[in-house]
N, C-alpha and C positions, 0 to 999 in steps of 0.2 A: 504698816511694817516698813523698817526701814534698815538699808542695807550699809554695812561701813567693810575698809578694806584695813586690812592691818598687813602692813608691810615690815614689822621686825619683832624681833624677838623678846620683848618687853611687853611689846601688845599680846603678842602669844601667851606669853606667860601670864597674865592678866584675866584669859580665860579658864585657867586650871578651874576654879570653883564649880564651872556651870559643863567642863568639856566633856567627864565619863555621865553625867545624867545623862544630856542631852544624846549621846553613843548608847545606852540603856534602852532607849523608847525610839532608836531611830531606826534607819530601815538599813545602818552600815554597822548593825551591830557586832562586832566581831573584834576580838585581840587587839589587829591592826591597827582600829580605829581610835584607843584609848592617848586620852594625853599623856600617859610615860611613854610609850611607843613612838609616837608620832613629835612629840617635844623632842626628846630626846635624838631623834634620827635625824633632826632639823639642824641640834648642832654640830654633829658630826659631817651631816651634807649637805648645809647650805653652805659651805663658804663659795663665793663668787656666782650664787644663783640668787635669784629674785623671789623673796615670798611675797606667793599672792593667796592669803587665806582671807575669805569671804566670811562676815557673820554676819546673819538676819537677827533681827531685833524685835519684837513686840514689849511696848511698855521697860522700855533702856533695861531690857533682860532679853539675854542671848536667845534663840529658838532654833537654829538650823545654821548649818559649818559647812565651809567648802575649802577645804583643807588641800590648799594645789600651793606650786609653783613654777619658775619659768627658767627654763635651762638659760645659761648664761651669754649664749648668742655668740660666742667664740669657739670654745673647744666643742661646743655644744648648741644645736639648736635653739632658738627663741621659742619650745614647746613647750604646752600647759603639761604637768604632771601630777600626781599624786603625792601628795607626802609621803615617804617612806618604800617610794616605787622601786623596786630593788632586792627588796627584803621583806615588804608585807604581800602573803598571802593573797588578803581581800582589799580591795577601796573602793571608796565611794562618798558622794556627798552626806553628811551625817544630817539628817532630813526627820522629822516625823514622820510613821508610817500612816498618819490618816492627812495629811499635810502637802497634799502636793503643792501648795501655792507658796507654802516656803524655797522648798525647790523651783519654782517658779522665779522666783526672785532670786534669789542664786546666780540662777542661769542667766538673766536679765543681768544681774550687774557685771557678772562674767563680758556677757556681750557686747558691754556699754565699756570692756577696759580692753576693746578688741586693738587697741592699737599695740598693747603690751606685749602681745605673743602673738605669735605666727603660726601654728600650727598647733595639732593635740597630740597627744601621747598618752593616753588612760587607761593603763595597764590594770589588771585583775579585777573588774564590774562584775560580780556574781551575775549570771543570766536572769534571775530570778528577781531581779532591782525591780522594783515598779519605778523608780527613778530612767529608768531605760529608754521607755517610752519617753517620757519628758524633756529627755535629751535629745531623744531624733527631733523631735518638734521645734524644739528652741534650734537644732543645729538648722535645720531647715529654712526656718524662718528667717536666722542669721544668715544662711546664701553661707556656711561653715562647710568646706568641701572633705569630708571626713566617713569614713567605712569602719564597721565590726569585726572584729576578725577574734575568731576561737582562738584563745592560747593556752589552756589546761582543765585539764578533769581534776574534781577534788571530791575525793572520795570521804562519806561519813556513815556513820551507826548510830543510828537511835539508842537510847540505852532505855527499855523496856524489862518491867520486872527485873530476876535476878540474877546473877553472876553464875550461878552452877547450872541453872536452865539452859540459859545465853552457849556458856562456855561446852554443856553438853551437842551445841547444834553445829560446832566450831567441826564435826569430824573427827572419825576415829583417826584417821592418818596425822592431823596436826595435832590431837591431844596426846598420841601417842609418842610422833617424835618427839615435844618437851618433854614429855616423861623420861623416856628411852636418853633423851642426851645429860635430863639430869643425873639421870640414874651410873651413868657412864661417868661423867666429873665426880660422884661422890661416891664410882669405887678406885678412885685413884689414890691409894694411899690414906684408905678406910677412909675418902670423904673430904679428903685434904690433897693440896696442891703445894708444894711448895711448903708444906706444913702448915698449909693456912685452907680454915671452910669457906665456901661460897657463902655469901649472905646478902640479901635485896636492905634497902635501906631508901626510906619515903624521905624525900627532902623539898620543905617547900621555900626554905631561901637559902642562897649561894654567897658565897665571896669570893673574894681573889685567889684563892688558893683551888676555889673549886674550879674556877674557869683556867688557871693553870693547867690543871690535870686533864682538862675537856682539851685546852688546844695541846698539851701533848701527847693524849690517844688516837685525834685528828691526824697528825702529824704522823704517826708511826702509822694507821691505816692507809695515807695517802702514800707514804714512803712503799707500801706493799703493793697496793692494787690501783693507783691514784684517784681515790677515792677526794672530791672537793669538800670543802668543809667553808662556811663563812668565818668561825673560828680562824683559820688561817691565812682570813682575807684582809688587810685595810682600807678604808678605816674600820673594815665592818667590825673586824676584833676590841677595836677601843670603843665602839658603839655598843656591842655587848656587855661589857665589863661593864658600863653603868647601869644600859636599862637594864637588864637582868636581877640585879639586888635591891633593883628597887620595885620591880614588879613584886618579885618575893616580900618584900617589908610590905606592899598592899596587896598579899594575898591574889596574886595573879601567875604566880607558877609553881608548875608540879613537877619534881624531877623524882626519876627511879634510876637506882645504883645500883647492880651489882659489883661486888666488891669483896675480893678477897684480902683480908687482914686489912691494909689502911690502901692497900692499892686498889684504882680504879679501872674493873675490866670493862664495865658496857656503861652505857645509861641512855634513859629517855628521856629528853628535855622538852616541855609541855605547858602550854599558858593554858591559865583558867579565866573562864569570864562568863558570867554569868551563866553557870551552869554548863557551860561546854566546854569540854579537856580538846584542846588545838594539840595536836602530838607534831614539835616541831622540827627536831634533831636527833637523830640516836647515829649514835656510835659503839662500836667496841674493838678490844684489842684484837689487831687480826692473828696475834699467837695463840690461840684459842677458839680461829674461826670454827673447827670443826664441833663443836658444842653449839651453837648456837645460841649464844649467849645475846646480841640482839632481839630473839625473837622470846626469848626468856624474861628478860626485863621489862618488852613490852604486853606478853602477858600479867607479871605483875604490876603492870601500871595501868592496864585498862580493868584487872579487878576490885583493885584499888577505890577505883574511879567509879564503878559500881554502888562499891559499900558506902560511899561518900554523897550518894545522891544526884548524881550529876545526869542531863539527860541525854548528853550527847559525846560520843568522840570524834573529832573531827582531823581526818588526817592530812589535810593543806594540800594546797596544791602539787600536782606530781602524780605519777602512774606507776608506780614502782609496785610487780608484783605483789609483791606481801601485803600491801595494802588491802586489794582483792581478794586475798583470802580471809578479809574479816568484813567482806560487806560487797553486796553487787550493788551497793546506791551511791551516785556520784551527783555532783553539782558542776554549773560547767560555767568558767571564769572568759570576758570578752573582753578586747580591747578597743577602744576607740580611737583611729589611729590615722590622721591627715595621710592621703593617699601618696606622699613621702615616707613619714615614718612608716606606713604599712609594704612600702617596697624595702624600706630597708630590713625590716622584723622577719620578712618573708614574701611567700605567696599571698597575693592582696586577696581578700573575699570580697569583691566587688558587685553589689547586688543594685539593681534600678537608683534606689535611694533609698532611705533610711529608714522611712516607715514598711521597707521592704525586706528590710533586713532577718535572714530565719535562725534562728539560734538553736541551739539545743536544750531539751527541756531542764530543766531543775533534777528532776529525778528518774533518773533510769535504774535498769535491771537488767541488764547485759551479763 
């Protein structure tokens, strides 16, 4: 096995062929990890950072990805990071799951480019990485002075059997409010608004006009309750506007619309990937908060999601009640973070050392 280092964006692009397999069968399989994601976020935020993306090689054919870079050492630490750290959910080295010795090598060539960077920064590690372990060791062994530190619960649902079972277990109180608040929108004006019906609408690729209308409903909610939106962030705005249409042209997003006449009152916006619905963004107009028209759309987006075969919804990082009402099972995301960045992030979790480190499991029921 043999390890090579691709520092710009023509070698990056060079991997497209081999990048979403290899994310398929690895142990960082999730959204984040795909090359429209992660390409994509590179050009919008690498400028004046350093890529440091590692590929293992067996037989001059790619086998294991270590998708990082290095803050720019001016307005910004000399810190390893994750591609896309900022904005993806999950990261992690994209490794085979029966393969520790690709990660092994990874980590090794990581070590061997120790003069490149000065510290870590490894935001959003699922707990549940077998890569975990392999990391304290290599960090270890490197004399790498670096802590874990818990940064979010991410809560999911198994999608078992079928949608009206499921939705029958969800509570009388939450099946009745939808009911009750649609019922209420469709006796305004025998079922009209404005002279116009409510109607859901399944969309699985966007353009410009769509993400128009996403950061002007951002905007008006923010304007009411300052609710943040990346929609209204740069670059993250011009970041979206590309992956986005292209996730949809390869079948990687799901968005749900409510929508009266051409206007856009809510929606969930949602990546697919192999078989799991990531529910990433919802919004809606806050002139219509009292409907509940958020929790509307993502009813019909997660039965949807159902009908469609999917096995899992996954609602990303974040504790935001509502989540909890569709599942007491969470995952729990760690950082690895040079006893610098972990005082600036926060309270440091400082345990003996690394093989010491306790985390929280994979799956609760709290």
């Amino acid at each position: 096995m043999e390890t090579r280092l691709i520092r710009d964006s023509t070698g990056f692009a060079s991997l497209e062929p081999f990048w979403n397999r290899l994310v398929a069968g690895s142990v960082a399989n999730t959204c984040d990890s795909t090359f429209e994601w992660l390409f994509t976020w590179w050009k919008y935020f690498g400028a004046d950072r350093r890529l440091l993306l590692i590929a293992a090689y067996e037989d001059s054919v790619p086998v294991g990805l270590a998708p990082l870079y290095v803050g720019n050492g001016t307005t910004e630490p000399r810190d390893l990071h994750f591609l896309g750290q900022g904005l993806s959910d999950y990261a992690g080295l994209i490794t085979p799951r029966d393969r520790p010795d690709v990660t092994e090598a990874l980590v090794s060539a990581l070590l061997d480019l120790r003069s490149s960077w000065d510290g870590l920064d490894l935001e959003e590690v699922p707990a549940q990485s077998p890569n975990k372990a392999l990391l304290d060791r290599a960090i270890k062994a490197g004399s790498v002075s670096a802590v874990w530190q818990t940064t979010v619960q991410c809560p999911y649902l198994p999608i078992e059997g079928g949608w009206e079972a499921f939705y029958a277990t969800m509570g009388k109180g939450f099946r009745h409010e939808v009911r009750n608040k649609l019922n209420r929108w469709n006796s305004r004006s025998d079922g009209r608004i404005e002279g116009l019906e409510l109607r859901y609408v399944d969309r699985r690729e966007v353009d410009s006009v769509f993400v128009d209308e996403v950061v002007a409903l951002s905007g008006e909610r923010r304007s009411v309750d300052g609710h943040r939106s990346p929609f209204l962030n740069h670059p993250d705005q011009e970041f979206l506007r590309e992956v986005l249409p292209l996730m949809g042209q390869r079948n990687q997003l799901r968005v749900g619309e409510l929508r009266s006449g051409n206007a856009l009152l809510a929606f969930m916006l949602a990546y697919h990937w192999q078989g799991v619905v990531y529910m990433w963004n919802t919004q809606y107009d806050p002139t219509y908060a009292e409907y509940s028209l958020g929790r509307m759309v993502l009813v019909s987006l997660a039965e949807q999601s159902f009908h469609e075969g999917c096995h899992e919804l996954d609602f990303m990082r974040g504790e935001e009640p509502y989540k909890f009402q569709w599942t007491t099972l969470h995952r729990t995301n760690l950082a690895l973070r040079s006893e610098r960045s972990a005082q600036l992030a926060g309270d440091m979790q400082a345990p003996p050392g690394p093989e010491a480190v306790q985390v929280v499991q994979d799956e609760t029921s709290s």
